[in-house]
C-alpha positions as CSV (number, residue, x, y, z in Angstrom):
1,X,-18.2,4.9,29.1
2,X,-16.1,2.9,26.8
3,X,-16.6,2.7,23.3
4,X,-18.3,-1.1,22.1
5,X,-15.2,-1.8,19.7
6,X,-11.4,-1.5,19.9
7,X,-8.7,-1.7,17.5
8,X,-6.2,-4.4,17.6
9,X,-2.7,-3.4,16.2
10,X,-0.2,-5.4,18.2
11,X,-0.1,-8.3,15.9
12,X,4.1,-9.8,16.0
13,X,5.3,-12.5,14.6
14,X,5.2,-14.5,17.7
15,X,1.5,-13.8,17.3
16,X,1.4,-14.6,14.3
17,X,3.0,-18.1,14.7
18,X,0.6,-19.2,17.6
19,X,-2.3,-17.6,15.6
20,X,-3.1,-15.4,18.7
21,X,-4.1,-12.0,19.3
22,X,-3.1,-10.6,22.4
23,X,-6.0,-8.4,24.2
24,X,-4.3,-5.6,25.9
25,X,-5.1,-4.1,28.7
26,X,-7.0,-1.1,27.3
27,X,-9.1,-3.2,25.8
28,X,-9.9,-5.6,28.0
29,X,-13.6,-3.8,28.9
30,X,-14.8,-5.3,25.2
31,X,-14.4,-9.0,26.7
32,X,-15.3,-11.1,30.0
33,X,-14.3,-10.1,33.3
34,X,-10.2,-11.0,34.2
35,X,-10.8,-13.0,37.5
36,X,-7.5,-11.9,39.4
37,X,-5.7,-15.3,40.6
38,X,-8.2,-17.5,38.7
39,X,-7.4,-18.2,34.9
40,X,-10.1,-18.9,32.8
41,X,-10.8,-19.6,29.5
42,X,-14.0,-18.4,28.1
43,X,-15.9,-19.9,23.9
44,X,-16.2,-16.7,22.2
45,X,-18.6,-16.6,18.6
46,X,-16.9,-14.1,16.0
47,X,-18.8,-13.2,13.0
48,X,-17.1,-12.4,9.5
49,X,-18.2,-12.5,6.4
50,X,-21.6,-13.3,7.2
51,X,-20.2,-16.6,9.1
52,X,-19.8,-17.5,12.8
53,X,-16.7,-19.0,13.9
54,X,-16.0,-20.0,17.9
55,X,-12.6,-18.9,19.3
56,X,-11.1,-19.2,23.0
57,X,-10.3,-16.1,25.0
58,X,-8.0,-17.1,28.2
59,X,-7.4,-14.4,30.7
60,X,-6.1,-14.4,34.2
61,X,-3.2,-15.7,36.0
62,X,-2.6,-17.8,39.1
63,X,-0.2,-15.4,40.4
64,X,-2.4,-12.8,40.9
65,X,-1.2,-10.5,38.4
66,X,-3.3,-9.3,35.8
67,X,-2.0,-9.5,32.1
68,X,-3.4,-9.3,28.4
69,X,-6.4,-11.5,27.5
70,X,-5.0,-14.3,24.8
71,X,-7.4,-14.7,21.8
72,X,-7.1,-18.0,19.9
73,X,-9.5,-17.5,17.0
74,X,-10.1,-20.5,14.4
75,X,-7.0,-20.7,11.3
76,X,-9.8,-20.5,8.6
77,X,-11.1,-17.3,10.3
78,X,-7.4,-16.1,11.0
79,X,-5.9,-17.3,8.2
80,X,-7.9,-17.7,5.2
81,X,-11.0,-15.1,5.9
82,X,-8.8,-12.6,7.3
83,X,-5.2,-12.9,6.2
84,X,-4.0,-11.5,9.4
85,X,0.0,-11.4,9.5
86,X,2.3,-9.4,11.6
87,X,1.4,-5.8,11.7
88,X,-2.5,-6.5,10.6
89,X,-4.9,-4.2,12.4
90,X,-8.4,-5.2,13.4
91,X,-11.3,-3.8,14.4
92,X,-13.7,-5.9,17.1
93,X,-17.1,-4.6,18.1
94,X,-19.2,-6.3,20.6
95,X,-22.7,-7.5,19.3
96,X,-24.1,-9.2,22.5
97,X,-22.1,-10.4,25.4
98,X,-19.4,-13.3,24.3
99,X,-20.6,-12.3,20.5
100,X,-18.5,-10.2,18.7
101,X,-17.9,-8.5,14.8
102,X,-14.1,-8.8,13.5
103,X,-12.5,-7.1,10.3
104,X,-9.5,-6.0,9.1
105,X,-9.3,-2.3,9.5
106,X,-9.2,-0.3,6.2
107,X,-6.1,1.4,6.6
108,X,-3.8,-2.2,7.3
């Protein structure tokens, strides 16, 4: 069984730029089902600080191929709450399904 959080420490500066967060595939079981052939894009709710933010979660290709989910949380939550930059590492446990916790992990 897989664990109900992951670590996130493949921020770059591309990320950084698109404020994304690319969802590898090890830890792709925290988030909806990839839908081989059929991208889709799925309203996530991430709670920090006590607030809830939405963010969109694309994953899937039309080729077929499966890839990394794309995460495109809020710029206040990315930003300002969480000061996430190139290098930041986070920590995202799964509440409920499509409900999620996200921090900044101690040692970034």
């Amino acid at each position: 069984m897989k664990p109900n959080f992951i670590f996130v420490d493949n921020i770059t500066k591309n990320d950084f730029s698109s404020k994304q967060i690319r969802i590898t595939v090890d830890n792709k079981h925290l988030f909806p089902p990839e839908e081989i052939g059929n991208p889709i894009t799925y309203a996530l709710t991430f709670v920090a600080d006590n607030k809830e933010f939405t963010a969109k979660y694309s994953i899937g290709s039309k080729d077929g191929k499966s890839r990394s989910g794309v995460l495109k949380l809020d710029k206040v939550l990315y930003l300002d709450l969480l000061k996430i930059n190139p290098g930041t590492i986070l920590k995202i446990c799964i509440i409920e399904q499509n409900k999620f916790t996200i921090e900044k992990n101690k040692c970034s």
